[in-house]
N, CA, C and O atoms as a Tinker XYZ file with bonds, in Angstrom:
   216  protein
     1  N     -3.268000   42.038000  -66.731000    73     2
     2  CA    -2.883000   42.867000  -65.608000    64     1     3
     3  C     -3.066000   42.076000  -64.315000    63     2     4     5
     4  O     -3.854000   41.131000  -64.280000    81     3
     5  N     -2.172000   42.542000  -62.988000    73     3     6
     6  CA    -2.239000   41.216000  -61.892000    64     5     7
     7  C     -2.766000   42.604000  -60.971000    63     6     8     9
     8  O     -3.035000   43.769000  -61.263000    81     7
     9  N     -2.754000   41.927000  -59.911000    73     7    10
    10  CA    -3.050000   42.791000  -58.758000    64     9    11
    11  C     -2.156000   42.443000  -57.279000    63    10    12    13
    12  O     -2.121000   41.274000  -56.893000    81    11
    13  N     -1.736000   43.086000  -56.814000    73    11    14
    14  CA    -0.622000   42.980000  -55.097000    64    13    15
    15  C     -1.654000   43.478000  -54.183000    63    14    16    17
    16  O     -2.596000   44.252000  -54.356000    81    15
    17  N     -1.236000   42.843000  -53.186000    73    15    18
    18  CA    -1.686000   42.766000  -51.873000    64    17    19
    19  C     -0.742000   43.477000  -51.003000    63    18    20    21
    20  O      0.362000   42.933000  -51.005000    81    19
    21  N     -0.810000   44.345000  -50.384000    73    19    22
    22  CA    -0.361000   44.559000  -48.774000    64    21    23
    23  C     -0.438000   43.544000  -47.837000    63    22    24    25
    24  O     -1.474000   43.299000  -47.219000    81    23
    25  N      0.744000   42.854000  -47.677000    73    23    26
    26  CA     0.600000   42.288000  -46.336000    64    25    27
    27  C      0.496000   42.072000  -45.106000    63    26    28    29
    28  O      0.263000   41.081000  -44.414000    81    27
    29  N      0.811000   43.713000  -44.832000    73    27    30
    30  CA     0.324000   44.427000  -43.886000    64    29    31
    31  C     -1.099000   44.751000  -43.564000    63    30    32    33
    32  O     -1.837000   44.235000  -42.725000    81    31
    33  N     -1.265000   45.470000  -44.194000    73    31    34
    34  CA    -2.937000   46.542000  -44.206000    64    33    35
    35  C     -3.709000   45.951000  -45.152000    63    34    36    37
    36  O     -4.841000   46.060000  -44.680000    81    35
    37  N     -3.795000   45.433000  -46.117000    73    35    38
    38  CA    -4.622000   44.501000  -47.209000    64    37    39
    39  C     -4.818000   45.340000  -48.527000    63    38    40    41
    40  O     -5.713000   45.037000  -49.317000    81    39
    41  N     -3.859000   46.535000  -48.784000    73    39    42
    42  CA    -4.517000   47.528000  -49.357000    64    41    43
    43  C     -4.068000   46.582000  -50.833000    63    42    44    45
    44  O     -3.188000   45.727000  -50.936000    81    43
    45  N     -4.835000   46.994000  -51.669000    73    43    46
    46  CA    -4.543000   46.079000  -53.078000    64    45    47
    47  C     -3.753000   47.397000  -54.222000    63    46    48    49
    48  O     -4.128000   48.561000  -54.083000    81    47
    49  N     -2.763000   47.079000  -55.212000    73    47    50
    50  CA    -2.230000   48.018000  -55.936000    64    49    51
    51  C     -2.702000   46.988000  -57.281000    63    50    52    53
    52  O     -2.443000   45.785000  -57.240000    81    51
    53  N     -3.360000   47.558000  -58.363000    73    51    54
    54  CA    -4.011000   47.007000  -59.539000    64    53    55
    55  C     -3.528000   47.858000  -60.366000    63    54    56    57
    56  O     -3.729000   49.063000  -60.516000    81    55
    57  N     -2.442000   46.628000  -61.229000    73    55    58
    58  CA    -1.632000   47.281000  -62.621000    64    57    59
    59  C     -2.291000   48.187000  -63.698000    63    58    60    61
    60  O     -1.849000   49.099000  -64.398000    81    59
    61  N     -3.654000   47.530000  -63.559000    73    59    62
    62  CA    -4.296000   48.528000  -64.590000    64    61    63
    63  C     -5.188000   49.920000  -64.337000    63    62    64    65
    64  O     -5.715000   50.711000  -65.120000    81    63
    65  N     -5.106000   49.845000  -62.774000    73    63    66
    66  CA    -5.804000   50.909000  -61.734000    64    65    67
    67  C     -4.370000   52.053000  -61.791000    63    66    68    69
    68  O     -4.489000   53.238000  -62.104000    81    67
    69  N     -3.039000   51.385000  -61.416000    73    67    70
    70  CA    -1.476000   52.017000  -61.153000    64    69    71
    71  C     -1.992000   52.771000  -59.930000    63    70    72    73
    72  O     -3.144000   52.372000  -59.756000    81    71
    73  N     -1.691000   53.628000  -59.053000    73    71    74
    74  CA    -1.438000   54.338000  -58.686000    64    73    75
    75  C     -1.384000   56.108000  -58.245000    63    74    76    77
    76  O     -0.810000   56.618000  -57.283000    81    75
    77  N     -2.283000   56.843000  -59.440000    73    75    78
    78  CA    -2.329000   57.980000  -60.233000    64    77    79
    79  C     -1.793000   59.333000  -59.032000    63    78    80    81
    80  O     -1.174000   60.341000  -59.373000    81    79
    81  N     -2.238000   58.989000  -57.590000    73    79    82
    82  CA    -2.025000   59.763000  -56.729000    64    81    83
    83  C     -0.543000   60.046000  -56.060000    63    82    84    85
    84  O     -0.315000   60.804000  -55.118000    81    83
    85  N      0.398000   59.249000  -56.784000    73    83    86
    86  CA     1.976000   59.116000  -56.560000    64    85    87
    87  C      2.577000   58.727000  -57.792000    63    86    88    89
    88  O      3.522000   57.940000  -57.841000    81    87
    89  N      2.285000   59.023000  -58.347000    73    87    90
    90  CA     2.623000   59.314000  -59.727000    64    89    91
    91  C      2.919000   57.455000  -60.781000    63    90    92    93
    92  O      3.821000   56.981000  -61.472000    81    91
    93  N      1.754000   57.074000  -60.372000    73    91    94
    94  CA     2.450000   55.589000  -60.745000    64    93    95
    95  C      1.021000   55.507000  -61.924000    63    94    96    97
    96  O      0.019000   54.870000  -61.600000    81    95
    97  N      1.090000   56.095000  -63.024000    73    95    98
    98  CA     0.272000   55.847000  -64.083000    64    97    99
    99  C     -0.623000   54.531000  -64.563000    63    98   100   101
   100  O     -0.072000   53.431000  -64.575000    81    99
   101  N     -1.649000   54.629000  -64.856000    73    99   102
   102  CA    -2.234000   53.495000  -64.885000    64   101   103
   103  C     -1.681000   52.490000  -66.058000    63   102   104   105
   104  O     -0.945000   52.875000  -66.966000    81   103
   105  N     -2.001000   51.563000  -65.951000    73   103   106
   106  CA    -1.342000   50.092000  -66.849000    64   105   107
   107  C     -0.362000   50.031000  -66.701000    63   106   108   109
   108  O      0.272000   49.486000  -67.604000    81   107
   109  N      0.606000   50.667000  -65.179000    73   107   110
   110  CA     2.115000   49.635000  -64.932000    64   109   111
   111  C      1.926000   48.904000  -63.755000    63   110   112   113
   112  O      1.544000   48.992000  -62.588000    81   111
   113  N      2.534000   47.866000  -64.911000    73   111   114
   114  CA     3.319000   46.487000  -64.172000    64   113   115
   115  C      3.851000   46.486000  -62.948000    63   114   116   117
   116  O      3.926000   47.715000  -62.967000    81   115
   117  N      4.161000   46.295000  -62.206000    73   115   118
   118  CA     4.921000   45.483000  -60.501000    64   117   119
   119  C      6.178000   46.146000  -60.768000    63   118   120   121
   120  O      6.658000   47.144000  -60.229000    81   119
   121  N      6.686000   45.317000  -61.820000    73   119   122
   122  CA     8.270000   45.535000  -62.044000    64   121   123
   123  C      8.548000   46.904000  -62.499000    63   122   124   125
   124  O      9.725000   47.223000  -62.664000    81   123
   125  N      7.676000   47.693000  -62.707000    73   123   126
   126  CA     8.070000   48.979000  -62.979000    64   125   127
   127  C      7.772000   50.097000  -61.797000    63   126   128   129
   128  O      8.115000   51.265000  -61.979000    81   127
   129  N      7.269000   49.781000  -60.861000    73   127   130
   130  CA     6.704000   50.601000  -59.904000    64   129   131
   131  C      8.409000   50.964000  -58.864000    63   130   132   133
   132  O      9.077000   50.207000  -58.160000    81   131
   133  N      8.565000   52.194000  -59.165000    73   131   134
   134  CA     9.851000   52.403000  -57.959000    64   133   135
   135  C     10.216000   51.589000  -56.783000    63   134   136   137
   136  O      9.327000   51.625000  -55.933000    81   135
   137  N     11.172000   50.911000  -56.478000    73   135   138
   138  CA    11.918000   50.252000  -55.420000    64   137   139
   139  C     11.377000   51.330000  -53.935000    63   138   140   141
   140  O     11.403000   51.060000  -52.735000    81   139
   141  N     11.127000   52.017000  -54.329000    73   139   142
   142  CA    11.161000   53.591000  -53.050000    64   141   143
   143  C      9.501000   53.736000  -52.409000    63   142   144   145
   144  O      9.234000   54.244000  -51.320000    81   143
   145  N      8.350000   53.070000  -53.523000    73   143   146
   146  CA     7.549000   53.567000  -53.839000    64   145   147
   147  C      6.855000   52.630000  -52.037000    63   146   148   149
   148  O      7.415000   51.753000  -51.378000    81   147
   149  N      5.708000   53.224000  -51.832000    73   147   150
   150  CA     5.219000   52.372000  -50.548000    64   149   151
   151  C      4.100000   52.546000  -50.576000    63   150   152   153
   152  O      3.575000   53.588000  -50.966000    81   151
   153  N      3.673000   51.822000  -50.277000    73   151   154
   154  CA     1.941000   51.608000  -49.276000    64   153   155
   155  C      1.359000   52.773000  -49.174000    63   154   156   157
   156  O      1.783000   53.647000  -48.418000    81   155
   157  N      0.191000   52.929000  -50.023000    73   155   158
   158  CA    -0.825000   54.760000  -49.685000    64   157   159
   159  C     -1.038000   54.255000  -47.935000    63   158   160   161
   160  O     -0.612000   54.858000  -46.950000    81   159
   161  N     -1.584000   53.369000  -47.957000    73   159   162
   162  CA    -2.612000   53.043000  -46.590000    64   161   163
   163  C     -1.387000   52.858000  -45.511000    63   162   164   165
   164  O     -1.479000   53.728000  -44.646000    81   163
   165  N     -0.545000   52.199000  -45.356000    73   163   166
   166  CA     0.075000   51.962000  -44.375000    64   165   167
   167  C      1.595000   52.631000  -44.241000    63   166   168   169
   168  O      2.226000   52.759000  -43.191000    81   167
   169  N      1.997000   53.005000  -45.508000    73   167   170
   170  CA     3.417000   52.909000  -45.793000    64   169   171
   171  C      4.756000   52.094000  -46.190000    63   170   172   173
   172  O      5.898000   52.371000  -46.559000    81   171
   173  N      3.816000   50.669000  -45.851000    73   171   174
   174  CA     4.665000   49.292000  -46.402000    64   173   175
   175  C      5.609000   49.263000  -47.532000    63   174   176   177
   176  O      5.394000   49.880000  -48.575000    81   175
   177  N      6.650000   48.547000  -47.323000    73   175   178
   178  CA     7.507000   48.761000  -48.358000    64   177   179
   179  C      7.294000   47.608000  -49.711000    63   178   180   181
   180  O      6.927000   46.463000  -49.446000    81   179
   181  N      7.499000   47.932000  -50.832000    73   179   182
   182  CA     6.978000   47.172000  -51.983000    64   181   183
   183  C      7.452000   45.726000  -51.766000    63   182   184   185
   184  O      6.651000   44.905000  -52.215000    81   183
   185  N      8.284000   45.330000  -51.331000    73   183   186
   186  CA     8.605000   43.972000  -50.943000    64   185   187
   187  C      8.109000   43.284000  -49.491000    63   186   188   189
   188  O      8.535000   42.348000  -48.816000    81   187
   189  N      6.835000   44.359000  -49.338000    73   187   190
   190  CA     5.705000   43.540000  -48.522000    64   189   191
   191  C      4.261000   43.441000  -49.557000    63   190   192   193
   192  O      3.055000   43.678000  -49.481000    81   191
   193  N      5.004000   43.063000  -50.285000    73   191   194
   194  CA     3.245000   42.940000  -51.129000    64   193   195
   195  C      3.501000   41.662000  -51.687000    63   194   196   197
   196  O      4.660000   41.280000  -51.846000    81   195
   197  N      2.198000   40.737000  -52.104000    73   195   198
   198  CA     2.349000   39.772000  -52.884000    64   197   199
   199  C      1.017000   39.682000  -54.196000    63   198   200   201
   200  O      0.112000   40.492000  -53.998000    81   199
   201  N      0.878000   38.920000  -55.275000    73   199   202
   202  CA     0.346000   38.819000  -55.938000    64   201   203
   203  C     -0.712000   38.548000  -55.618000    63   202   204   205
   204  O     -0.738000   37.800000  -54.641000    81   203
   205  N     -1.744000   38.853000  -56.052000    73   203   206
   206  CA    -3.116000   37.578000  -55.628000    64   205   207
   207  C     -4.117000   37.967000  -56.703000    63   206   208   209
   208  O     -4.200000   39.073000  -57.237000    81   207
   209  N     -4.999000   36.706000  -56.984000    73   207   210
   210  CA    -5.776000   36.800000  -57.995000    64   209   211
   211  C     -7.762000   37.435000  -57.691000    63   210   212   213
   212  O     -8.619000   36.866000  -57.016000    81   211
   213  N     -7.830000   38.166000  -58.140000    73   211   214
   214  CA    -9.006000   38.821000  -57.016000    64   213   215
   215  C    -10.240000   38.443000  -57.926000    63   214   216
   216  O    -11.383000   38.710000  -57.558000    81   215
């Protein structure tokens, strides 16, 4: 499992954490997370995030 960064706000999204509060179930992947989907903390759009190894 990887983990994204906000490049904005720093907020981290962890594949195996997902999301649960917007409906993004735990143990998905990047590539499965909605095109639509954004930033809890800031609102950033998913193509402001990058990988990073924590």
């Amino acid at each position: 499992m990887r983990t994204w960064m906000c490049l904005i706000c720093g907020w981290i999204y962890d594949e195996a954490a997902g999301d649960p509060e917007h409906d993004i179930a735990p143990g998905t992947p990047w590539e499965a997370v909605p095109m639509n989907w954004t930033c809890p903390e800031c609102g950033a759009r998913k193509e402001d995030f990058e990988m990073v190894q924590i």
